[in-house]
MIPAMI-258680 format. One record per residue: z, y, x of N, C-alpha, C, CB in turn; residue in one letter. Coordinates in steps of 0.02 Angstrom, whole numbers, plus 50000, padded with zeros to 5 digits. Atoms other than C-alpha are relative to their C-alpha. Last residue first. Glycine has a CB too. Layout:
// residues N
ZYXZYXZYXZYXA/...
// end
This chain:
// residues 430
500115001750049521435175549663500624994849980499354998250000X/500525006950004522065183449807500114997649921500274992550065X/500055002650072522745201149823499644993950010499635004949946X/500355007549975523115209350018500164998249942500264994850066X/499905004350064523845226949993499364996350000500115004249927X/500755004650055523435237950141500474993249964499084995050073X/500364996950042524795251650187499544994449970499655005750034X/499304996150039525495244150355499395004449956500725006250065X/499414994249967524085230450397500445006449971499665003450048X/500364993750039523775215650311500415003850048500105001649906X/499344994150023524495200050407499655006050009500785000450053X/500214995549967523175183750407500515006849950499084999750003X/499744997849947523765169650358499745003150029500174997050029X/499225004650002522575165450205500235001150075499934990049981X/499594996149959521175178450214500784998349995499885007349983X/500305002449925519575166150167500705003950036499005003950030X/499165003049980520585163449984500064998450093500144990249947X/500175003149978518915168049910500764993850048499495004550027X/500305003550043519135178949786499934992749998499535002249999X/500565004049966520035191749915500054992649956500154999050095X/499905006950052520515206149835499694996050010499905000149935X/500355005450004520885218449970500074997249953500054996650040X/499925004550049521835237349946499274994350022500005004449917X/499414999550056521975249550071500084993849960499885005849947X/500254997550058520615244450206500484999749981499534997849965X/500334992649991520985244950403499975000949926499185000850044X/499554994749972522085227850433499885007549990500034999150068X/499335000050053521375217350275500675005850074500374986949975X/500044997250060519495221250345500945001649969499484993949951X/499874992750000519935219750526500145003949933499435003150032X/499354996049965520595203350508500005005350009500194998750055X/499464998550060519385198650379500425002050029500264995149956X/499144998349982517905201750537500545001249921500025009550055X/499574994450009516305193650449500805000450030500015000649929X/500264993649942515225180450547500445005949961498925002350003X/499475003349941515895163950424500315008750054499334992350069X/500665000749943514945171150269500605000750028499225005450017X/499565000449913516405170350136499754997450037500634996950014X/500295004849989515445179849961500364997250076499265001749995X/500255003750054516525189549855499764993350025499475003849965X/500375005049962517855198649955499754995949946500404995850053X/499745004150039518345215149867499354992750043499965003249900X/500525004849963518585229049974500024994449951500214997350084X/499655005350012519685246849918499354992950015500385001249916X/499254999150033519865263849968500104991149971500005007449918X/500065002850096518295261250086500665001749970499914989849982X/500454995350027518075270950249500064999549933499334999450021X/499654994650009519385261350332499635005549944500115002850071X/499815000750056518145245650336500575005549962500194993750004X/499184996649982517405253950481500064996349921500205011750016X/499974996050049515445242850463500935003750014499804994949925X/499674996949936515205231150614500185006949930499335002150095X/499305006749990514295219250477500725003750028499754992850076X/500005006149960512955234050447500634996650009499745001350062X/499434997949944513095240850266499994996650083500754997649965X/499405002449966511705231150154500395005850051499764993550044X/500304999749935510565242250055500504997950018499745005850032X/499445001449943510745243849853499824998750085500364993349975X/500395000249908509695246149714500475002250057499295006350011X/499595000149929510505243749544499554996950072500724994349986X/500094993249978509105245049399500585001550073500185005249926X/500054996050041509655227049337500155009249995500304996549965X/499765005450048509795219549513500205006149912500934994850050X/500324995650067508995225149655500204996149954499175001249990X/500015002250089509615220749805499825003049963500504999049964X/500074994350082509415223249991500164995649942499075003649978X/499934991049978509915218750180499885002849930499305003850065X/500574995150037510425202350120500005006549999499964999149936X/500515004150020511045189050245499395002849956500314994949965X/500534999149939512155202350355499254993849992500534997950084X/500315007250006512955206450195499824997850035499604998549972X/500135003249940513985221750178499824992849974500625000550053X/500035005949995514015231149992500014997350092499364998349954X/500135001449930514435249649943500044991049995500655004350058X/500075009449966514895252649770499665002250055499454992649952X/500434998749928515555271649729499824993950031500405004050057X/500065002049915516315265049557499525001550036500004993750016X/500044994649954515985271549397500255001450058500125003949979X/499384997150004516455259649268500145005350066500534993949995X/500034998150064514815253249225500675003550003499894994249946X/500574994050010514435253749435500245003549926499084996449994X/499814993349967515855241949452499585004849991500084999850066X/499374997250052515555229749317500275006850055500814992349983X/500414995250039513585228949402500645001649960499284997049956X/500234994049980514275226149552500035004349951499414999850025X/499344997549981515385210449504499645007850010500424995650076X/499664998250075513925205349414500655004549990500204993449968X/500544995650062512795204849554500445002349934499284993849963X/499624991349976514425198249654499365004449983500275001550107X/499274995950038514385181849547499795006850021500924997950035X/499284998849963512695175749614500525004149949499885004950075X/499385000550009511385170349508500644998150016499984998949976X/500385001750075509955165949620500685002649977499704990849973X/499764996650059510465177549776500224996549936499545004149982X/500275001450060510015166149923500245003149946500024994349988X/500414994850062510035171450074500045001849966499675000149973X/500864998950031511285159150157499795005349973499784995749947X/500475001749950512985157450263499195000449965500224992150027X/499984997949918514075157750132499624997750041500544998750034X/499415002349962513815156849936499865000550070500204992949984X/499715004950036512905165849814500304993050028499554998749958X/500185006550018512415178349917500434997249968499854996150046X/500645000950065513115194549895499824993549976499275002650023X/500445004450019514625195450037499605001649929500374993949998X/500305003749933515815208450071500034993649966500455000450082X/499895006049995516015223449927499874994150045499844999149961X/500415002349987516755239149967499754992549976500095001250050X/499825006950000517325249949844499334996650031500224997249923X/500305003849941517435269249860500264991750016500205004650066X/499655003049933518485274049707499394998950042500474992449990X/500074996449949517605287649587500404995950068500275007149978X/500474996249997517975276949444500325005450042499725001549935X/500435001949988519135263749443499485005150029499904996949954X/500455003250055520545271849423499524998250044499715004649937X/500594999150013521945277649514499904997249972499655000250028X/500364995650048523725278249491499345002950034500475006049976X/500164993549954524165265449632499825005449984499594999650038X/499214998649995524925254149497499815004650071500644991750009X/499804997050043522995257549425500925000250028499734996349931X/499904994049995522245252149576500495004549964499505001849994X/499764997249928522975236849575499975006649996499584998050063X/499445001350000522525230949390500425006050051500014992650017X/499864996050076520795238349405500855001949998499774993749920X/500084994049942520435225449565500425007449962498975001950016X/499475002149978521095213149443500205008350017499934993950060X/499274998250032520065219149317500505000550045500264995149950X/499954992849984518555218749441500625002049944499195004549989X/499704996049938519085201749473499845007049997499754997550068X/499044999649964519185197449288500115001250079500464991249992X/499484994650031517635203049256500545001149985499945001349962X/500154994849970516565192049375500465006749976499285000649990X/499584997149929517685179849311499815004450027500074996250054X/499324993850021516975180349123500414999350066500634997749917X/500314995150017515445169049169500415005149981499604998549958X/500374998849962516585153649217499485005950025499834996249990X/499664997649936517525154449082499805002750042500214996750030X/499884992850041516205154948937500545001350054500285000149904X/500594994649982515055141649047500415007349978499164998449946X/499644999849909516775128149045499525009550037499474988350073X/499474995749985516975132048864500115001750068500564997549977X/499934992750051515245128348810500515003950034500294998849913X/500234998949957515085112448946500045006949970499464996250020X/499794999449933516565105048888499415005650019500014992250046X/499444994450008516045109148697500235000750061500604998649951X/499695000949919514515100048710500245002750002499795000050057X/499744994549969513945101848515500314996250071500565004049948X/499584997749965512905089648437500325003450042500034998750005X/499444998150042511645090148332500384998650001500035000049958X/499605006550048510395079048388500435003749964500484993650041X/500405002350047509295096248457500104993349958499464999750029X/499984994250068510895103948498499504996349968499775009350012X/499495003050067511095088348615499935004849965500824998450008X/500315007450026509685093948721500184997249967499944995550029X/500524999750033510315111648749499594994049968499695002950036X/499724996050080511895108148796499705001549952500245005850000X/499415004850071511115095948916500455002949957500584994950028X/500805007150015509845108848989500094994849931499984992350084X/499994997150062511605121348987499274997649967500125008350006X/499815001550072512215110949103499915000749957500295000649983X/499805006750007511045113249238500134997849951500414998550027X/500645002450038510865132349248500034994349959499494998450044X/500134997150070512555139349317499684999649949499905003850000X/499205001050063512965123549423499805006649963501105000750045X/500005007150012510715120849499500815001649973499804993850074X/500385003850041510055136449571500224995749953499664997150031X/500385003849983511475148149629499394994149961500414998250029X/500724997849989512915155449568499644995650021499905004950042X/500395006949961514665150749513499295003149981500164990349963X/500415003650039516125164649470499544994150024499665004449973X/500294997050047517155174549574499564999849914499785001450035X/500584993249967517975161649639500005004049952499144998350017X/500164994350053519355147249591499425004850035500765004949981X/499784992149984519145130949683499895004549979499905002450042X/500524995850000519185111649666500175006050005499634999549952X/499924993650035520215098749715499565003449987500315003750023X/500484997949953520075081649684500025007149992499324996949991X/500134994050013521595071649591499355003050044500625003450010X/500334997250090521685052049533500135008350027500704996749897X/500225005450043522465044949716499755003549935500604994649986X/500655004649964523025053249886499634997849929500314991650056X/500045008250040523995067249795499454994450028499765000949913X/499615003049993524305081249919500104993549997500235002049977X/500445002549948522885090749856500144994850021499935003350049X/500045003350044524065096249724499754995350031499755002149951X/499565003749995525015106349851499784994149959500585003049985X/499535005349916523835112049921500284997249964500615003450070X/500445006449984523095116849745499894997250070499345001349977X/500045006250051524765125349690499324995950002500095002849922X/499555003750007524665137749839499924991549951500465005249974X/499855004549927523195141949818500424997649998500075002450060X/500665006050042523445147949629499864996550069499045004449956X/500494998849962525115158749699499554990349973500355002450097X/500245005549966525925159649526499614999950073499604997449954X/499604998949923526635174049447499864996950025500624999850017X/499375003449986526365166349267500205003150079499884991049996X/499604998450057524865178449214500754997850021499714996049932X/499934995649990524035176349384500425002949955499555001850010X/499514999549915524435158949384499985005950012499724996250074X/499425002550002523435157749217500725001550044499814994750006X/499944993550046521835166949262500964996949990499275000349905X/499654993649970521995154149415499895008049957499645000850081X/499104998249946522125141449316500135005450030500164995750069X/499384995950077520655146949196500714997750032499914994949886X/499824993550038519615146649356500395000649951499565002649977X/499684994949954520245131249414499965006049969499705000550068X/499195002450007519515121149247500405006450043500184990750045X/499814996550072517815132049241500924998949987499464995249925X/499884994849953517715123649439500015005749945499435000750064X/499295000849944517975107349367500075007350026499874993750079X/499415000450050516695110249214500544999050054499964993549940X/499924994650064515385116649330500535000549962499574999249951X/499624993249967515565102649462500125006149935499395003950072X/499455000549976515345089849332500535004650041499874996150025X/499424999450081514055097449238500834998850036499784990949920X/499754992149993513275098949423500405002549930499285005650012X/499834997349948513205079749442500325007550008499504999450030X/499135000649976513195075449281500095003150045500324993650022X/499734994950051511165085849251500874996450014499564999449900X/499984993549971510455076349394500555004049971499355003549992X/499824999649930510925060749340500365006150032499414999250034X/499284997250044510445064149155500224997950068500414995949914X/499784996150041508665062149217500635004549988499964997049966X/500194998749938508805046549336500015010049983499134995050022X/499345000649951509365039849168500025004150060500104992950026X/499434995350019507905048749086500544997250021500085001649930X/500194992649964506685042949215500765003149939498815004349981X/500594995250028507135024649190500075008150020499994999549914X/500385005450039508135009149261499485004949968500504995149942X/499564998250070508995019549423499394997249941500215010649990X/500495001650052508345015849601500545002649932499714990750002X/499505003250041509575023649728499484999349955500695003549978X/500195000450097508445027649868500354995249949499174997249986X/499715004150058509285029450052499705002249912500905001350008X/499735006349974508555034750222500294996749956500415000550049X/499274998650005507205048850152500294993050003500225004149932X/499764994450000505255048950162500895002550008499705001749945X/500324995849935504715031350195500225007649998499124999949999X/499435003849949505925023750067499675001750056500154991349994X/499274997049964505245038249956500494997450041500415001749958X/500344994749972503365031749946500815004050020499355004449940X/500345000249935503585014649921500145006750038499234998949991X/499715002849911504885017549802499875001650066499844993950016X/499924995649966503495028849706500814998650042499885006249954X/500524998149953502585011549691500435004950028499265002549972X/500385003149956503875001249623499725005050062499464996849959X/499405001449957504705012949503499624998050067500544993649967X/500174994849966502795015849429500705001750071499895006349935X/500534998049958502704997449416500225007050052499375001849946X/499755002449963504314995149333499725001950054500064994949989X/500045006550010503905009149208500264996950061499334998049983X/500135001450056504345026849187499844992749965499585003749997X/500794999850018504965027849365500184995449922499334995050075X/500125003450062506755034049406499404999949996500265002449943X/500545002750004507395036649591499774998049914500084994450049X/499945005650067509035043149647499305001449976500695001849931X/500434999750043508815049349845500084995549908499474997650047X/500355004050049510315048949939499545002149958500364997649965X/499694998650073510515065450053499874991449973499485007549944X/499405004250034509975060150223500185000049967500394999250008X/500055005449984508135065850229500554995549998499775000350047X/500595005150008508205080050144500024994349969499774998150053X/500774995849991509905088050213499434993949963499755001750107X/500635004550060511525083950219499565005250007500194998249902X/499685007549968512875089150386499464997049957500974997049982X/500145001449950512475107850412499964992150001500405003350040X/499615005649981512425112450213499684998650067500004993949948X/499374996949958511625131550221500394992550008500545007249949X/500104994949958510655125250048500595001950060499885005449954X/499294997349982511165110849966499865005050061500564993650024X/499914995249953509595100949892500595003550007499575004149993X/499005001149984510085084849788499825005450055500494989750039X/499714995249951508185086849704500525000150008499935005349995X/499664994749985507975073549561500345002550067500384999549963X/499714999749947506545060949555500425005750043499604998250024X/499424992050014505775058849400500474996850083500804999949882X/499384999749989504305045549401500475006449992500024997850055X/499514995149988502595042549366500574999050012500065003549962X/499464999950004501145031149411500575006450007500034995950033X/499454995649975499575033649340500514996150020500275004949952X/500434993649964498025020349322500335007750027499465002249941X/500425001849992499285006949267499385003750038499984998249951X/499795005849976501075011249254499384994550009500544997849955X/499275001849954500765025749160499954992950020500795000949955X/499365004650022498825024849068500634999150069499624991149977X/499775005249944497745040049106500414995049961500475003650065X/500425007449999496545047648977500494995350057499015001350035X/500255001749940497265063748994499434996749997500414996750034X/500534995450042498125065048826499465000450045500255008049979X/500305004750044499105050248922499365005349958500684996249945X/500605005249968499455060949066499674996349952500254994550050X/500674996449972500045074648947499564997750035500075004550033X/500645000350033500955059748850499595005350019500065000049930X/500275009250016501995054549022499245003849914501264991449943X/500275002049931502575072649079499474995449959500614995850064X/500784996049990503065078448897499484998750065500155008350006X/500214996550072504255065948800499605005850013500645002549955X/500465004850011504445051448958499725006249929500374990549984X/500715003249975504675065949081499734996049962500014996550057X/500634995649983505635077848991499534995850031500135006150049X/500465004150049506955061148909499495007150021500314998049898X/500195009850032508565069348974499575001449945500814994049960X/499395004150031508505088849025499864996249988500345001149955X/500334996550068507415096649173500634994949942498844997649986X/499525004350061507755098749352499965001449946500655000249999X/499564994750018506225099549478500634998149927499415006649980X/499575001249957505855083049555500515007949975499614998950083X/499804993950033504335076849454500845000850028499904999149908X/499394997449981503405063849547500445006749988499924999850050X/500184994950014501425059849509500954999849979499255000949947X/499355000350046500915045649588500085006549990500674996650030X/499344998449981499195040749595500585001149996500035001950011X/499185002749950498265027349555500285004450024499984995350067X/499665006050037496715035849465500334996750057499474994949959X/500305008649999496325052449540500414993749965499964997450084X/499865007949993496955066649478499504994750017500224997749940X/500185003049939495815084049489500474993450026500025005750050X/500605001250002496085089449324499754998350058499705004349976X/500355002150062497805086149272499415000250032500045004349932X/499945006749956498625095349428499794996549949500734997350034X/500344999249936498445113749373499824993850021500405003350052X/500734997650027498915109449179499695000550074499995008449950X/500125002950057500665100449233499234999949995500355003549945X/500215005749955501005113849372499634995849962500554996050031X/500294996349948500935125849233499754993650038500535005450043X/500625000950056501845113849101499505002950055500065005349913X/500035010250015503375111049249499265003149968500814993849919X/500035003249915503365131249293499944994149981500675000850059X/500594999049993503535132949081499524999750084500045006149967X/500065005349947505145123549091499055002750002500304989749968X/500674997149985506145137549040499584994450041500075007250043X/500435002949934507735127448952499255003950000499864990449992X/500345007650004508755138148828499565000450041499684997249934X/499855008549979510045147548869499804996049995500354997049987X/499705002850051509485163748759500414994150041499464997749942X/499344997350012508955173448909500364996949935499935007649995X/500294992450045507905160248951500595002649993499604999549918X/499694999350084508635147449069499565007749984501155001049991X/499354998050044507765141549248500185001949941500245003650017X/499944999650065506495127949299500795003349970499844992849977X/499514998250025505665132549468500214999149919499955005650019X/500014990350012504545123249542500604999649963499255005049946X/499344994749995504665107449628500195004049996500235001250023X/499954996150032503335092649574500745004050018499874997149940X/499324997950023502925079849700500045006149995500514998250037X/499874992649997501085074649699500714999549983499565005149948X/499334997650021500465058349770500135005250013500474997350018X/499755005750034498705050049841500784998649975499844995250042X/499365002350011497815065749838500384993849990500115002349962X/499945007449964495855063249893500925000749996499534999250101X/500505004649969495595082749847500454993250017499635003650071X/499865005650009497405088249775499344996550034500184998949927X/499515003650002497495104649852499984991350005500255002349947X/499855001749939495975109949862500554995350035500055005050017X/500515004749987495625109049686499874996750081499385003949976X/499725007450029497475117049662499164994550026500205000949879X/500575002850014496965132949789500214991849971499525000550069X/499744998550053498595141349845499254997649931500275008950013X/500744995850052498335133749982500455001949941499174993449963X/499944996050066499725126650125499225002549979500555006950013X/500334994250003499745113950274499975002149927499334999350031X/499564996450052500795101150360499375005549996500915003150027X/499485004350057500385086450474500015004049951500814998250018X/500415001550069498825095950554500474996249964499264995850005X/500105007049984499875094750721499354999349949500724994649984X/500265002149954499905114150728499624993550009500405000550032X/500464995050019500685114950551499544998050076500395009049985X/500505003150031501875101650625499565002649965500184996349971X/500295010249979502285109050769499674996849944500754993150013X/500494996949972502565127450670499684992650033500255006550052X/500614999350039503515119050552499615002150029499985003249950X/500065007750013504995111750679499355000749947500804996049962X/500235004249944504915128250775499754995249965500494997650050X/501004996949976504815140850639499724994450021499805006450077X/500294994549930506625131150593499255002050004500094996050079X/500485001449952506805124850414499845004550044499494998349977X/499875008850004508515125850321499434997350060499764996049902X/499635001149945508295145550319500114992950025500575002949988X/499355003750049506905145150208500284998250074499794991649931X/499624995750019505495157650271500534996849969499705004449966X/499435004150046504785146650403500545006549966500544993650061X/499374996350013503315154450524500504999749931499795006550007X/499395003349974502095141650560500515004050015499894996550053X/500044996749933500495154350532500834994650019500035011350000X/500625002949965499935141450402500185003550058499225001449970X/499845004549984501675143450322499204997550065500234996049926X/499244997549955501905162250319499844990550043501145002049923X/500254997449949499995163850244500484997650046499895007149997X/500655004649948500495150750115499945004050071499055000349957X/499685009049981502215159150080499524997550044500044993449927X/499555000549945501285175850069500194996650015500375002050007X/500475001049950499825170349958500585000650050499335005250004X/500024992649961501195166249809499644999950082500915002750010X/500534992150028500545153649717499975005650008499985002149949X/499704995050022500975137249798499645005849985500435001250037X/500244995550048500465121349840500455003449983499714997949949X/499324996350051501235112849993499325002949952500725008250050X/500064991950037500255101350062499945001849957499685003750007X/499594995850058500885086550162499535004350003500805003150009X/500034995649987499945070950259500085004949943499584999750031X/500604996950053500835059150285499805006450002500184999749931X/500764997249981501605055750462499604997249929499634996050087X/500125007050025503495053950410499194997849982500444999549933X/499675002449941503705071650492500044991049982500825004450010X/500514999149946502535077850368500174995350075500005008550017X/500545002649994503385072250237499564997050044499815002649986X/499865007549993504915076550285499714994850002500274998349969X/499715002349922504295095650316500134992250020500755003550011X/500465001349956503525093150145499934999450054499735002149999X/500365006050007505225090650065499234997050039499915000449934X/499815006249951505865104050168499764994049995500624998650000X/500175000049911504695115950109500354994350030500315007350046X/500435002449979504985110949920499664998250058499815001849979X/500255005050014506455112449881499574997250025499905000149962X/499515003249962507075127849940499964994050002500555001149984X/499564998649988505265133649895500584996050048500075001249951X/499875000649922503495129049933500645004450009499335003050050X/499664994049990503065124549763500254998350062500515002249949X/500424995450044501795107449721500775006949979499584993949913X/499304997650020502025097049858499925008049985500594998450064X/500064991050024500265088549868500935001849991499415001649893X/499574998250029500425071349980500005007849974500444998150037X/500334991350021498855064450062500785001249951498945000449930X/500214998350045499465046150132500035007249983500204996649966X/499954992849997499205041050322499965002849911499285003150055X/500414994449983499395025050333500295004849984499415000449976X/499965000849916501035011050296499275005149975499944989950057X/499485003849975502135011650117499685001350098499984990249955X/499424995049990501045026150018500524998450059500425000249931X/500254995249923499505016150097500635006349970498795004150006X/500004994050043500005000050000500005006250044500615000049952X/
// end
């Protein structure tokens, strides 16, 4: 089978966080990758072997760009020529209502339809809710003319990406695996036990499906739990650290998890609300995932309460303070904005007439509902501010200077445990 030993043609159809590496793995597992995508910059970035996803070095894409292993179009007919497997990885996030945008899937979908060949595989990796592949993937091939598990093979094969993680990646993550039939299982096996060191088969695409979607339901609702502890513990006097050392403790039935600002990023704000959405249409309610999303989304506005709180036994107000905030991204060490907390945290400061200032040394800008912003450099006097509120906890920031030079800290993050504020600054943790 030429997915299992030659050289097979592989389209990887978005050249995001997802997708680049996947084709990097590809490539480096000598098929041959390319990326489809629709923005010309990406392509241009990738043919000149310069890597805009932090995860992949220049170096390690520029070699294989060089090698001819790896190459970009934004050209679908080009693309798939002599394709013998496409993995699907665009973007599928929420409407402003919460319900699933899977129009990126239908897109791809319609682009890749007319230049199929018969036997290939056709690998859907972006995340969508139980039963999308066998109730729109599968009869668009069939409207087609193809038959699954005979002239197509499909599958669902959910993304375990983790941006900024030093230890998983790709290739070591477990792979979970669902094909529509046995066959199509079978084949796109072949093709991911050559690409990554462990594939967890699973009996169909919507098991493989609802996979995806536990995983971050899980986190989501654990880290909805903490947060309403540590609303709690703030009410009761409580240090909320504290009490999850100590819980930690327990070798047997506990795991901890951790309060923040809120939860950003591709995959725990999105996720759940697929399968909240999927059971509405049985007509049932997911009340974990309801109450965990209505927490979770109301912290951004309980730390600028906090912040609020403070000032106010300092008789100020909100408005007209100089507040810095340190970190953006949506968690440490990366880029990546997607729905980050401290967008929200901004935008409750701005509505209440805060002097915002930000440091980031990941994102020199933002733009976020009419808020335009410019990172601070790292080396920034934190003295300058009246008050700092730690959102995001990139490693490279001085907290020792921050909680010795600024008046008031509220750190979100819990990065300024033993460390002694200096005379005047008021040190707050969630």
């Amino acid at each position: 089978m030429l997915l299992t030993h030659g050289t097979p043609r592989i389209v990887v159809v978005g050249g995001g966080y997802v997708g680049m590496p996947l084709a990097v793995v590809a490539a480096q597992a000598h098929c041959d990758a390319i990326v489809l995508e629709v923005d010309p910059a990406k392509v241009a970035q990738i043919r000149e072997g310069r890597s805009y996803i932090r995860d992949v070095p220049s170096e390690t894409l520029s070699e294989l760009v060089q090698a001819g292993r790896l190459q970009a179009t934004t050209d679908p007919a080009e693309a798939y020529e002599g394709a013998d497997a496409t993995l699907v990885c665009v973007p599928t996030p929420l409407s402003k209502t919460h319900d699933p945008d899977v129009s990126f899937v239908i897109n791809a979908l319609d682009a890749m339809i007319p230049h199929l060949r018969g036997s290939a595989l056709v690998s859907l990796e972006s995340t969508v809710y139980p039963g999308f592949t066998r109730e729109v993937v599968v009869p668009k091939l069939e409207a087609a003319g193809f038959t699954p598990g005979d002239t197509i093979f499909v599958a669902f094969s959910p993304e375990r990406v983790d941006p900024g993680n030093a230890r998983y990646h790709t290739k070591n993550t477990p792979k979970v695996l669902g094909g529509f039939t046995p066959s199509c299982l079978e084949v796109a096996n072949a093709l991911y036990t050559r690409l990554v060191d462990r594939v967890v088969p699973v009996s169909t695409t919507d098991a493989a499906e609802m996979t995806k979607i536990l995983e971050n339901t899980f986190r989501a609702v654990n880290i909805g739990l903490v947060n309403e502890v540590a609303i709690m513990c703030h009410q009761l006097g409580i240090d909320t650290w504290e009490v999850i050392d100590a819980a930690a403790t327990k070798p047997f039935g506990f795991m901890p998890f951790f309060p923040g600002p809120g939860i950003g990023g591709h995959c725990i704000p999105i996720d759940p609300f697929y399968l909240s959405w999927k059971m509405r249409t049985l007509r049932y309610e997911a009340r974990f995932i309801a109450l965990a999303g209505q927490v979770n989304t109301s912290m951004p506005g309980f730390v600028v309460n906090r912040l609020a709180e403070e000032l106010n036994a300092k008789r100020m107000a909100v408005g007209g303070t100089k507040v810095l905030v340190v970190g953006v991204a949506y968690k440490p060490d990366v880029d990546d904005l997607r729905e980050s907390p401290a967008l929200e945290v901004i935008e409750y400061l701005h509505q209440r007439g805060a002097d915002v200032s930000y440091v980031d040394p990941f994102v020199p800008k933002l733009e976020y509902d009419g808020i335009s912003l410019s990172s601070l450099p790292a080396d920034v006097d934190p003295s300058l501010f009246e008050a700092a509120i730690i959102v995001t906890h990139h490693r490279g920031f001085d907290y020792e200077r921050l909680v010795r030079s600024c008046p008031l800290v509220v750190d979100t993050r819990n990065v300024t445990r033993g460390l002694q504020p200096g005379e005047g600054t008021k040190l707050v943790r969630l």
